[in-house]
KEDO-645881 format. One line per field, with one value per residue (C-alpha): residue number from 1; x negated, y negated, z negated. Coordinates in Angstrom, 3 decimals, decimal comma. Last residue first. Layout:
BEGIN
num = NUM|...
px = X|...
py = Y|...
pz = Z|...
***
This chain:
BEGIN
num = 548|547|546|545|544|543|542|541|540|539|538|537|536|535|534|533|532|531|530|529|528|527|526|525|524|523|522|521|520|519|518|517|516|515|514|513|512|511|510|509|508|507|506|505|504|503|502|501|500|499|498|497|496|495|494|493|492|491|490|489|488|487|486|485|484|483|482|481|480|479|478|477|476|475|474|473|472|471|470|469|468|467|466|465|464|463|462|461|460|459|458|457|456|455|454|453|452|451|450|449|448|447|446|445|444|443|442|441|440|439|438|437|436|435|434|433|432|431|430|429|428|427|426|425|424|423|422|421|420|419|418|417|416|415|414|413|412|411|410|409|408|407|406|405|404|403|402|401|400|399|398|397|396|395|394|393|392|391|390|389|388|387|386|385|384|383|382|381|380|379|378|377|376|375|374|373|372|371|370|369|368|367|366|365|364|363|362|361|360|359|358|357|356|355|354|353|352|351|350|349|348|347|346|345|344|343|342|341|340|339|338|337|336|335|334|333|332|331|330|329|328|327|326|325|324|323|322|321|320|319|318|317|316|315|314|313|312|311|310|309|308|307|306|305|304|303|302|301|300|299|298|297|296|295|294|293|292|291|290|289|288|287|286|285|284|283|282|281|280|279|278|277|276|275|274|273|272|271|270|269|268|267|266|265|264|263|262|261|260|259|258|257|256|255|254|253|252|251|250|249|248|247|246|245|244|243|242|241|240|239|238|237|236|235|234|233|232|231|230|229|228|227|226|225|224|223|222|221|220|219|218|217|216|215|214|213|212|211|210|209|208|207|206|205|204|203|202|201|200|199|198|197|196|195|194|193|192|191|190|189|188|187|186|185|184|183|182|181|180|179|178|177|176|175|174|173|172|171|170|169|168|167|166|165|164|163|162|161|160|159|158|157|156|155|154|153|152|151|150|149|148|147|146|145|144|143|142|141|140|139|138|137|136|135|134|133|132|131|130|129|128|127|126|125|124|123|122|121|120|119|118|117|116|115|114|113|112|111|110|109|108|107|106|105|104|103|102|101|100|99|98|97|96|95|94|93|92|91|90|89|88|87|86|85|84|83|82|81|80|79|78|77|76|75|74|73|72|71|70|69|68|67|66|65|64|63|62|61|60|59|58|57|56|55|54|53|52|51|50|49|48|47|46|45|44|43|42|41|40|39|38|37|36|35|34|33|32|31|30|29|28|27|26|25|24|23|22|21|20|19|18|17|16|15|14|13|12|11|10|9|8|7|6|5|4|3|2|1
px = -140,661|-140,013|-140,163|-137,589|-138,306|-135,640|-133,473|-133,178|-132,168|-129,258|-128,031|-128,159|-126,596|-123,995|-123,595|-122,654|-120,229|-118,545|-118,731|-116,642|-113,973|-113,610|-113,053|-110,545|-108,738|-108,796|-106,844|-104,357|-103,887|-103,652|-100,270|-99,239|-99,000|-100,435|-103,027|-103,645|-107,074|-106,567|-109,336|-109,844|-111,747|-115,712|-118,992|-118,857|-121,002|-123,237|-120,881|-118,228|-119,497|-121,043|-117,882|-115,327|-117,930|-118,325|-114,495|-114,149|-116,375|-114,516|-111,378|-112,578|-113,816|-110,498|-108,459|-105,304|-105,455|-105,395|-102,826|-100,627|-101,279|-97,629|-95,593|-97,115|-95,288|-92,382|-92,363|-93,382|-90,784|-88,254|-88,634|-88,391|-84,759|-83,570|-84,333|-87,464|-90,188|-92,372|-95,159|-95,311|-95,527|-98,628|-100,794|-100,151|-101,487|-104,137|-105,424|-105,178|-107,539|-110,168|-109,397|-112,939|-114,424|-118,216|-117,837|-119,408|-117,090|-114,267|-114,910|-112,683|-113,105|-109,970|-110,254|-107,496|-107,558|-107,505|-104,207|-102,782|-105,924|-103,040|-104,643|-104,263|-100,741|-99,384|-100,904|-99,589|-96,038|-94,218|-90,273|-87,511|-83,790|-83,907|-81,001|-78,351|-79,047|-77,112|-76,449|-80,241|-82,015|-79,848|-80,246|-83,855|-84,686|-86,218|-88,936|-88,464|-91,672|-93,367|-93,912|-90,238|-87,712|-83,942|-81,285|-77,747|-74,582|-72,319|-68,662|-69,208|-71,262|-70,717|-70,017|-73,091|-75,436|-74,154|-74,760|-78,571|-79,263|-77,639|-80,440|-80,820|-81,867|-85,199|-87,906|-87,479|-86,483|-89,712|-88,073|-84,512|-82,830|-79,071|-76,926|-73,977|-71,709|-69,450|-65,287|-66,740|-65,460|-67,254|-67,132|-65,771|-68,824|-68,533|-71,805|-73,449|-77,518|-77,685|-81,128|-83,213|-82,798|-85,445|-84,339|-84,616|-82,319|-81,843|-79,536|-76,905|-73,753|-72,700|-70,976|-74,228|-76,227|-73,891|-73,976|-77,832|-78,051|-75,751|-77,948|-80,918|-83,441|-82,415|-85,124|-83,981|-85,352|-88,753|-89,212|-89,745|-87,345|-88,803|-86,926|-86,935|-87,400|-90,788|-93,256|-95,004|-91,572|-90,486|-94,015|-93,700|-90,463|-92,231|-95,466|-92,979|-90,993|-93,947|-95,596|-92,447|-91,749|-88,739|-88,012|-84,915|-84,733|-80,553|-79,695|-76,702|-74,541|-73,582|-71,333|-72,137|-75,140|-78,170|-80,719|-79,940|-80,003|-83,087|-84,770|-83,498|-85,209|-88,432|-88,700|-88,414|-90,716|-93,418|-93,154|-93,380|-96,689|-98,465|-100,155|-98,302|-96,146|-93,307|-90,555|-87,041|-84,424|-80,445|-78,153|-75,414|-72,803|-69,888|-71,809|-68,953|-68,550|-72,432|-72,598|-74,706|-76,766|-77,939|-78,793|-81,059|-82,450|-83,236|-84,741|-86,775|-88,637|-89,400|-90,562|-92,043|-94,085|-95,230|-97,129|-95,019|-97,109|-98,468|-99,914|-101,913|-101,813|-104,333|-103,786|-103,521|-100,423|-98,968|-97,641|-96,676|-94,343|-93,540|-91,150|-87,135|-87,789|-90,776|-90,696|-86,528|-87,730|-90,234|-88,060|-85,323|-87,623|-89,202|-93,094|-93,616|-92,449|-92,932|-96,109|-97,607|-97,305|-98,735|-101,417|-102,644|-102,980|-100,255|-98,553|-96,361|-93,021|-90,144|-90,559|-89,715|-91,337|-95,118|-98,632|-98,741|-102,267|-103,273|-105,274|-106,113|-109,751|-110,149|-109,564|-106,590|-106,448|-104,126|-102,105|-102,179|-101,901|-104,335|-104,359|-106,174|-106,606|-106,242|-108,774|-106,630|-106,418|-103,147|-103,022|-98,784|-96,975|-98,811|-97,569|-100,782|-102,744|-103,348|-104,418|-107,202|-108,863|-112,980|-113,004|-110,278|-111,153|-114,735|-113,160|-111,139|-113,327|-116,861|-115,734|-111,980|-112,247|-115,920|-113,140|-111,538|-114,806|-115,872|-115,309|-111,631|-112,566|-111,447|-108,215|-107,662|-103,344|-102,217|-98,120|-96,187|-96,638|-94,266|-91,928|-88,784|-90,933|-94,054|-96,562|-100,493|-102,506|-105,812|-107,231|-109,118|-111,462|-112,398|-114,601|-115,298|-111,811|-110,307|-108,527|-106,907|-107,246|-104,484|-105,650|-102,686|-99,223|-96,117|-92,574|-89,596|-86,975|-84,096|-80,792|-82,191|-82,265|-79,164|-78,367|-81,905|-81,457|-84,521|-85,268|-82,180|-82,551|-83,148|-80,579|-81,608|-78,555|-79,989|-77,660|-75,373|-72,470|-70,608|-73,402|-76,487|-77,594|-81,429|-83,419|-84,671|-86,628|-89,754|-89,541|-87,460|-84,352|-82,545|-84,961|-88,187|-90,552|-94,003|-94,098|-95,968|-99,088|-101,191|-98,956|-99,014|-102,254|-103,472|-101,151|-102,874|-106,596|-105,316|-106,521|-105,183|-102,336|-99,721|-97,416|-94,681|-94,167|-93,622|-90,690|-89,234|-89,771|-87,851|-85,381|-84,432|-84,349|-82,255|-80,154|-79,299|-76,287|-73,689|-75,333|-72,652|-70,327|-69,472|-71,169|-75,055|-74,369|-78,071|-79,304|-79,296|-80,851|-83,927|-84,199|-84,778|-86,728|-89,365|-88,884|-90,401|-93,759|-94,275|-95,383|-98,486|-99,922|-103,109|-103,757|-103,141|-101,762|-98,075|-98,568|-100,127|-99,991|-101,116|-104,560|-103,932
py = -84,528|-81,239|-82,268|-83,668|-83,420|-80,367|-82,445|-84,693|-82,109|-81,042|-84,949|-85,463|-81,969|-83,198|-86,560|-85,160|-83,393|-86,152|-88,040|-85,213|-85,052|-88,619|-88,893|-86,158|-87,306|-90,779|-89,168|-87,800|-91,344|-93,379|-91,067|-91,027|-94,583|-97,730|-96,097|-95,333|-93,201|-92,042|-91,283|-88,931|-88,617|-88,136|-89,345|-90,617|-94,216|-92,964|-89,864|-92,308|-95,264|-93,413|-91,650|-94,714|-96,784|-94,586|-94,214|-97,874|-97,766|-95,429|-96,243|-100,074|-98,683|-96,400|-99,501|-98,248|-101,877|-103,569|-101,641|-102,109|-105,795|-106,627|-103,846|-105,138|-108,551|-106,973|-105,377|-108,952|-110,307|-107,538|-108,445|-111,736|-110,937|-108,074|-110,853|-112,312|-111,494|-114,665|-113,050|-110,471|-112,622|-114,332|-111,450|-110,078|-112,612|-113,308|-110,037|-109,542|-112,924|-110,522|-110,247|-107,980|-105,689|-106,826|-103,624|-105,803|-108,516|-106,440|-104,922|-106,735|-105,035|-104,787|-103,636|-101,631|-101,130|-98,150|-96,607|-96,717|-99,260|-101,866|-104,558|-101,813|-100,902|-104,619|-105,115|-102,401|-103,365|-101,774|-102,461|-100,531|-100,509|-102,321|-103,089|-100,609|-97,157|-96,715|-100,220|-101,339|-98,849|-99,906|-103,389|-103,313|-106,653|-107,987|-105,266|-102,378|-101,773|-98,792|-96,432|-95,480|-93,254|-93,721|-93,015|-91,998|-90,708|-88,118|-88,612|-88,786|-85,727|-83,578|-87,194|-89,146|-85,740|-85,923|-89,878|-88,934|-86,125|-88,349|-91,408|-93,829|-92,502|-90,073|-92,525|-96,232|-93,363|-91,765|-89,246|-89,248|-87,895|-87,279|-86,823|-84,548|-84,374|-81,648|-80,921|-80,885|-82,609|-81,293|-82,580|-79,752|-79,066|-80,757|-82,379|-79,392|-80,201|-81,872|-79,528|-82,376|-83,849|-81,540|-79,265|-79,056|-78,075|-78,717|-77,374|-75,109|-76,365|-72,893|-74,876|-77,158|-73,847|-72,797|-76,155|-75,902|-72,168|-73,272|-76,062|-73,832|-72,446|-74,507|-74,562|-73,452|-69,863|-70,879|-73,080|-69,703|-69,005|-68,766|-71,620|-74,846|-77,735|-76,128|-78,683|-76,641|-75,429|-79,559|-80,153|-77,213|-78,353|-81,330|-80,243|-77,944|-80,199|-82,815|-80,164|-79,347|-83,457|-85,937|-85,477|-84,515|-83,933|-82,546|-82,898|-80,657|-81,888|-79,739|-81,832|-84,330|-86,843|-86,780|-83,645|-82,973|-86,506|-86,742|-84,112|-85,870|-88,981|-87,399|-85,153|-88,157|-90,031|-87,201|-86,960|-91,040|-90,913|-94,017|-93,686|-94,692|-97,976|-97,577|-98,826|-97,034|-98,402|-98,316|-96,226|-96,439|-94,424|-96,882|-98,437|-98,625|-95,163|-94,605|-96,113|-93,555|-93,272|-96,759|-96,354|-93,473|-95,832|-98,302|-95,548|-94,251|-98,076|-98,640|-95,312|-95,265|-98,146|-97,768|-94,133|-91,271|-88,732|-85,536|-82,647|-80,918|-76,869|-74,853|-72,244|-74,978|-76,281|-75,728|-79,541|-79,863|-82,819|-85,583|-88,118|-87,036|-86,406|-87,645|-91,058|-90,943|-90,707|-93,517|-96,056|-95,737|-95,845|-99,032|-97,373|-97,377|-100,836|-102,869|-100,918|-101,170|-104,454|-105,208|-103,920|-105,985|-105,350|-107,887|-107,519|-110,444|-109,607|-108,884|-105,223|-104,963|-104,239|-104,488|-103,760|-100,217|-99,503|-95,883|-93,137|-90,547|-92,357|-91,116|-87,393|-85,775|-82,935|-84,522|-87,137|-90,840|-93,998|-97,138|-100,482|-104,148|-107,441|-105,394|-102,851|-99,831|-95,767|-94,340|-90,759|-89,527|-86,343|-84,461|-81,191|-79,125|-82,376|-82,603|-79,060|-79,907|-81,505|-80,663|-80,123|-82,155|-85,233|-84,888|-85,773|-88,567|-90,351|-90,916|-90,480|-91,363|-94,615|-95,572|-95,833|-98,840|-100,903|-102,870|-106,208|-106,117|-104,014|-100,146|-98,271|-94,811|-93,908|-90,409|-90,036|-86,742|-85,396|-84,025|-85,179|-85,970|-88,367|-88,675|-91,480|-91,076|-94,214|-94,867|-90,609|-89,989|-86,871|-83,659|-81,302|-77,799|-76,320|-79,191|-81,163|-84,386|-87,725|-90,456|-94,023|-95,164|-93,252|-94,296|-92,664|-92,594|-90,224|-89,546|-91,377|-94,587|-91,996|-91,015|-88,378|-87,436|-86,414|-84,472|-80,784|-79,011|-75,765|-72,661|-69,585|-66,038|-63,705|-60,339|-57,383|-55,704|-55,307|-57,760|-59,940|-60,249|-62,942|-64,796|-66,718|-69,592|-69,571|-71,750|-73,719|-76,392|-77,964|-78,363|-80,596|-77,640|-78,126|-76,059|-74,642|-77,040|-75,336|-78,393|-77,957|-74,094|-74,008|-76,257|-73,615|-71,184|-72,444|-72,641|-74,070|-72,412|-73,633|-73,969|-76,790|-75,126|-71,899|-74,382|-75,825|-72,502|-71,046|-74,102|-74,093|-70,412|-70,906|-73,804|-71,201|-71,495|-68,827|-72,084|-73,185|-72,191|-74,068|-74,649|-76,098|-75,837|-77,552|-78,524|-82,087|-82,463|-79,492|-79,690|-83,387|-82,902|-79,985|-82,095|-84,596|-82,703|-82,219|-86,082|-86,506|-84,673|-81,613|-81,165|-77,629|-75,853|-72,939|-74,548|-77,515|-80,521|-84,030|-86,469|-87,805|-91,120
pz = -73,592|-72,552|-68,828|-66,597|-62,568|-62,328|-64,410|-61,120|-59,146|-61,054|-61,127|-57,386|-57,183|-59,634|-58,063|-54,979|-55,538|-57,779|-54,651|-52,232|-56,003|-55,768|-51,929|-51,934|-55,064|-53,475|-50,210|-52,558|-54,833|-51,767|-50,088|-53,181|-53,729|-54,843|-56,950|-60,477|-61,824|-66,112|-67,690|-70,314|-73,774|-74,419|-72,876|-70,011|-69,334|-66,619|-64,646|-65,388|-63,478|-60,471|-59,736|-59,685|-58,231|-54,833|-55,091|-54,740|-51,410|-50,115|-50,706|-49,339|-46,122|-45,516|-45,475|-47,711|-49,659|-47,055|-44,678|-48,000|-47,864|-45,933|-47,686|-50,919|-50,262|-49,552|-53,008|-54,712|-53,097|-53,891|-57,211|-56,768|-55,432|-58,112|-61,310|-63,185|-61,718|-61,166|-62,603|-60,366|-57,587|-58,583|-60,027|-56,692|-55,000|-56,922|-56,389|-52,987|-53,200|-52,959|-49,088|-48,583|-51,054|-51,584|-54,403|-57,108|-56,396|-57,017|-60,398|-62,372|-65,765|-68,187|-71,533|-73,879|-77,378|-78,958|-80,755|-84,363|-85,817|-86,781|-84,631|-81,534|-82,318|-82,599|-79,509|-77,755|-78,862|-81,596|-81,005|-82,774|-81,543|-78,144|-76,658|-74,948|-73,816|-70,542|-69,800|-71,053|-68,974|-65,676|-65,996|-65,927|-64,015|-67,603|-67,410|-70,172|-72,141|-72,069|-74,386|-74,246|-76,249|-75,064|-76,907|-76,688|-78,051|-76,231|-75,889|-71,960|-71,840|-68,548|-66,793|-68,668|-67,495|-64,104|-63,748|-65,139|-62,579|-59,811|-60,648|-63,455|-67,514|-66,776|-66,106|-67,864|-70,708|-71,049|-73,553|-73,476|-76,878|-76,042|-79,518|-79,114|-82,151|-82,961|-81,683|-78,034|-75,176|-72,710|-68,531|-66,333|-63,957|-60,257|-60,112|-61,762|-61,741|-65,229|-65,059|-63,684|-66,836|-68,196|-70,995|-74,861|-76,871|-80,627|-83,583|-81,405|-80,846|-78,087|-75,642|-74,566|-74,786|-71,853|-69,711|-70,275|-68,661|-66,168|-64,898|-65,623|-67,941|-70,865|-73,475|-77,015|-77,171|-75,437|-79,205|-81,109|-83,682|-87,121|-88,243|-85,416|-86,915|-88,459|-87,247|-85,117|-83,315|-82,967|-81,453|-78,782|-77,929|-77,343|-75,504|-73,125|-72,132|-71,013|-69,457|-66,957|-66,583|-66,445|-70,110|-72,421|-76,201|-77,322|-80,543|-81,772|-84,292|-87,330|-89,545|-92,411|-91,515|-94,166|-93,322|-89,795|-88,995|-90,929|-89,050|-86,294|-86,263|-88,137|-85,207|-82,882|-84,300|-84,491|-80,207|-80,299|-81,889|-81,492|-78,421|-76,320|-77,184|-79,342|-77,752|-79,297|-76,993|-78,572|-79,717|-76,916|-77,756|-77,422|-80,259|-83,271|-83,241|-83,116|-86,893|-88,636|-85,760|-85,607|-89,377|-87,831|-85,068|-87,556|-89,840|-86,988|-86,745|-90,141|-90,866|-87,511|-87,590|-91,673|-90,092|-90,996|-93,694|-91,881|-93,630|-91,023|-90,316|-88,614|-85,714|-83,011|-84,114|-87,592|-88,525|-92,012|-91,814|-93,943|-93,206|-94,543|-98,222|-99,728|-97,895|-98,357|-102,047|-101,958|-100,004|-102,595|-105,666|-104,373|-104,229|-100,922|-99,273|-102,331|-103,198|-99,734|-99,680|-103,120|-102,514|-98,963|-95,945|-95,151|-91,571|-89,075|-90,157|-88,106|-88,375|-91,741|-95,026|-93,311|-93,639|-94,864|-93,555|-92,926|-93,739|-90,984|-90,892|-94,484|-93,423|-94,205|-96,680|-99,017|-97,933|-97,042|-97,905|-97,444|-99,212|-99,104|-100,894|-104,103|-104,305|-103,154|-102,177|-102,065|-101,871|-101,433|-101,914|-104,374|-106,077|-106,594|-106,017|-110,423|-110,565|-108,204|-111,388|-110,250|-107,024|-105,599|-108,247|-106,949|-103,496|-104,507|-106,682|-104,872|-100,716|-101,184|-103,684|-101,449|-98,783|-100,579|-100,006|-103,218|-103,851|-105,374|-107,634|-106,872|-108,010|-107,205|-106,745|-106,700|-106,278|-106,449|-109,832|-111,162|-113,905|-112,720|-110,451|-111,922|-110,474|-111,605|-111,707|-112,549|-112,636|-115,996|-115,414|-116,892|-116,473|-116,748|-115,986|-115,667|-118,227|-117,019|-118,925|-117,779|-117,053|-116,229|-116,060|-113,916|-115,014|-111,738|-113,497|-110,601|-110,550|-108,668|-105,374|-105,537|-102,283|-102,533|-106,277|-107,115|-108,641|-107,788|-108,914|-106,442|-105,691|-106,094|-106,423|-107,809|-106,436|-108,678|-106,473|-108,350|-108,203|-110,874|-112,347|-111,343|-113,534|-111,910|-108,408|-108,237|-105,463|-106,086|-104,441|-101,063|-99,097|-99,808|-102,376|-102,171|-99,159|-97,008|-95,938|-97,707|-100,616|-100,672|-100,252|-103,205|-105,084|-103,772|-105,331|-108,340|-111,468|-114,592|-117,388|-114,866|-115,044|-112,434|-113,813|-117,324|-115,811|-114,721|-118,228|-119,658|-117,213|-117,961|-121,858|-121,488|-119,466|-115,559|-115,175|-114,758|-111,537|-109,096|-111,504|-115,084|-117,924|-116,866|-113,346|-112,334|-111,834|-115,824|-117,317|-114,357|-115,246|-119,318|-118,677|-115,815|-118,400|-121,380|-118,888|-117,865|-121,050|-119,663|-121,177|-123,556|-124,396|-127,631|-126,403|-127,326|-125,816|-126,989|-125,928|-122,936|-122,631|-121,528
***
């Protein structure tokens, strides 16, 4: 499609008298706060945004994400003057997000784009209002989708890059199987969009991802409420929500809407690790923020210093937070909390072990209070938790997990309710969002005496079902504990633990669980006497190695 004529004599898309058409309509022209905005005015605004040059800024802009913001467009209108004759700047509404069937959805095939040396002819473009948000390369059904990325995709950044200046969504596809993602990531960042609700088993396939991307409804609350541009570590990623947590936060939002009804209890959001809890929750309540009248304040809590401070540090990167720095929202203390509590700020973060005011007046507060609890199976029994539910009794809840809740867990379940989102470990491992997991019984080659520990174990737990088995399998620990503490078998397992890493090691972490703490110190002491040892053994080895 090679689109029509402009006044310069270049070739514009269709797409280009819409952009007008939407920009007169969404904004007041007859009376209101947007009464100033011209024909003329749109029409120079619309054309500030179909540039007749390739720039590298605006590629910037989108990767840096500044190029649309929730309330409108970018590109500022004409401004009037006020009665003290300072500009006003105000900026047009561009979409509908409160109607999403209202805005202009217009798909183009085969459409030409002028570069400027080349030009190419892209398979599917997707206006919406007229911009460009959705790139989609096409392959035969016998050819590998990532040949779309490496042969099409990249040329078409080098040589069109005027076409990405507004993008939203890359969708690669041959038919039997999809990927979306967003421009800049790397093809191993794309992702499946296998399902339209969490009760179904996963398709790979096209069509798939178009029902569950591409309904108009889905596709603006997509564009809306689950991108972020993530600025940690000095760079900045574009990040589209995986299908797990769009499915999953907008069950927990929905859950939100009707709190009333819940007592406050909002439910258990299991998403195994791995698989990006810390972005779920700032999708969560950047949408709350975003769709829900009133001001309420959200409030993240953890069991753990580091823990804090990598989520407030999350919801700074991601821009929840303005230009204030994340430190400025962490409580300090219990009084420290009780104040921010009074003061209905956005967010705050603290550690539960701040609810430390037995006796402090509970709040009942004329804004919403939602409670965020990270690691709930941690953070939701105990005195901290029973002062946090008397400060906050009108307070909404939910409890983040990677972990799933054993069937004895009464106390999860009464503070939080039932589960709100599931995604299991091994739904997460066939869908490529975390590694899978092996298990090596490496008993018999220690010679470790009473192997049938094991069994035993294995045995009991099983049988868990209420508080008595339970405290079977606890009494029956009790009984091996002087087993499994024998100083021989540390030894000997700490032997193994050091010789098989410092062979097979090669990038990551590793994580070493014992019985207790008492076990895990005195295996820190044997591990770090072996590992020692295995760097002189190693050091003197290389002295034997030659060139060769």
């Amino acid at each position: 499609y090679e689109g029509i004529k402009n006044e310069t004599g270049q070739s514009v898309t269709p797409a280009f008298p819409k952009l007008v058409y939407v920009l007169y309509e969404h904004n007041n022209l007859s009376g209101g706060e947007y009464d100033y905005l011209t024909k003329l005015a749109i029409k120079c605004s619309a054309k500030r945004m179909y540039p007749d040059y390739i720039s590298a800024k605006k590629m910037r802009e989108n990767c840096e994400g500044n190029v649309f913001s929730p309330m409108g467009c970018r590109s500022f209108l004409s401004p009037r003057k006020d009665e003290n004759g300072n500009y006003i700047k105000r900026r047009a509404n561009l979409f509908d997000f409160t109607h999403p069937e209202e805005n202009d959805f217009l798909a183009v095939q085969e459409m030409k784009i002028w570069g400027e040396v080349y030009h190419r002819r892209a398979d599917i473009v997707g206006f919406v209002n007229g911009i460009p948000l959705l790139f989609v390369e096409l392959k035969r059904d016998d050819v590998d989708i990532q040949e779309a990325y490496d042969n099409n995709y990249k040329d078409y950044r080098t040589t069109i890059p005027q076409l990405f200046y507004y993008n939203a969504f890359i969708v690669f596809a041959n038919g039997p199987e999809a990927k979306i993602g967003t421009l800049e990531s790397k093809y191993k960042f794309f992702h499946e969009w296998k399902r339209l609700s969490e009760k179904d088993s996963g398709s790979v396939a096209f069509e798939t991802l178009l029902l569950g991307v591409c309904n108009k409804k889905n596709f603006i609350d997509l564009f809306e409420n689950f991108i972020l541009f993530d600025h940690s570590n000095g760079r900045v990623v574009k990040i589209l929500a995986r299908n797990h947590q769009f499915l999953g936060v907008n069950q927990a939002f929905e859950n939100y809407k009707a709190r009333q009804f819940k007592d406050g209890k909002l439910g258990v959001f299991w998403h195994t690790q791995g698989s990006g809890k810390s972005y779920s929750m700032v999708f969560l309540a950047q949408k709350i923020h975003r769709k829900v009248e009133g001001s309420p304040t959200i409030v993240i809590l953890t069991d753990r210093a580091e823990l804090n401070k990598q989520i407030s540090g999350t919801f700074e990167a991601c821009g929840c937070l303005g230009n204030v720095k994340a430190s400025k929202y962490v409580a300090s203390s219990g009084d420290d909390l009780i104040k921010k509590l009074e003061a209905n700020p956005s967010y705050i973060f603290s550690l539960i072990q701040k609810f430390n005011k037995p006796d402090s007046t509970p709040l009942h507060t004329d804004y919403d209070i939602l409670l965020i609890s990270d690691e709930a199976h941690r953070t939701q029994n105990g005195v901290f938790a029973n002062n946090m539910c008397k400060l906050l009794p009108e307070a909404s809840r939910i409890g983040f997990t990677g972990t799933p809740l054993f069937s004895f867990d009464n106390i999860t379940q009464r503070t939080f309710g039932d589960y709100v989102s599931i995604y299991d470990f091994k739904r997460a491992v066939d869908d490529g969002a975390t590694v899978p997991l092996y298990y090596e019984n490496r008993g018999e080659k220690l010679n470790l005496d009473n192997p049938e520990i094991n069994e035993k174990l294995l045995e009991a737990i099983e049988e868990i079902e209420d508080d008595q088995k339970r405290e079977k399998v606890e009494n029956l620990i009790k009984k091996e504990l002087h087993l499994i503490r024998n100083p021989k078998r540390l030894d000997r397992i700490a032997k193994d633990f050091v010789n098989h890493y410092s062979d097979i090691w090669q990038t990551g972490k590793a994580m070493f669980v014992s019985v207790d703490r008492l076990t895990s110190v005195q295996m820190l002491e044997l591990c770090e006497k072996y590992w020692q040892d295995k760097i002189e053994e190693l050091e003197e080895f290389s002295k034997t190695l030659t060139s060769q």
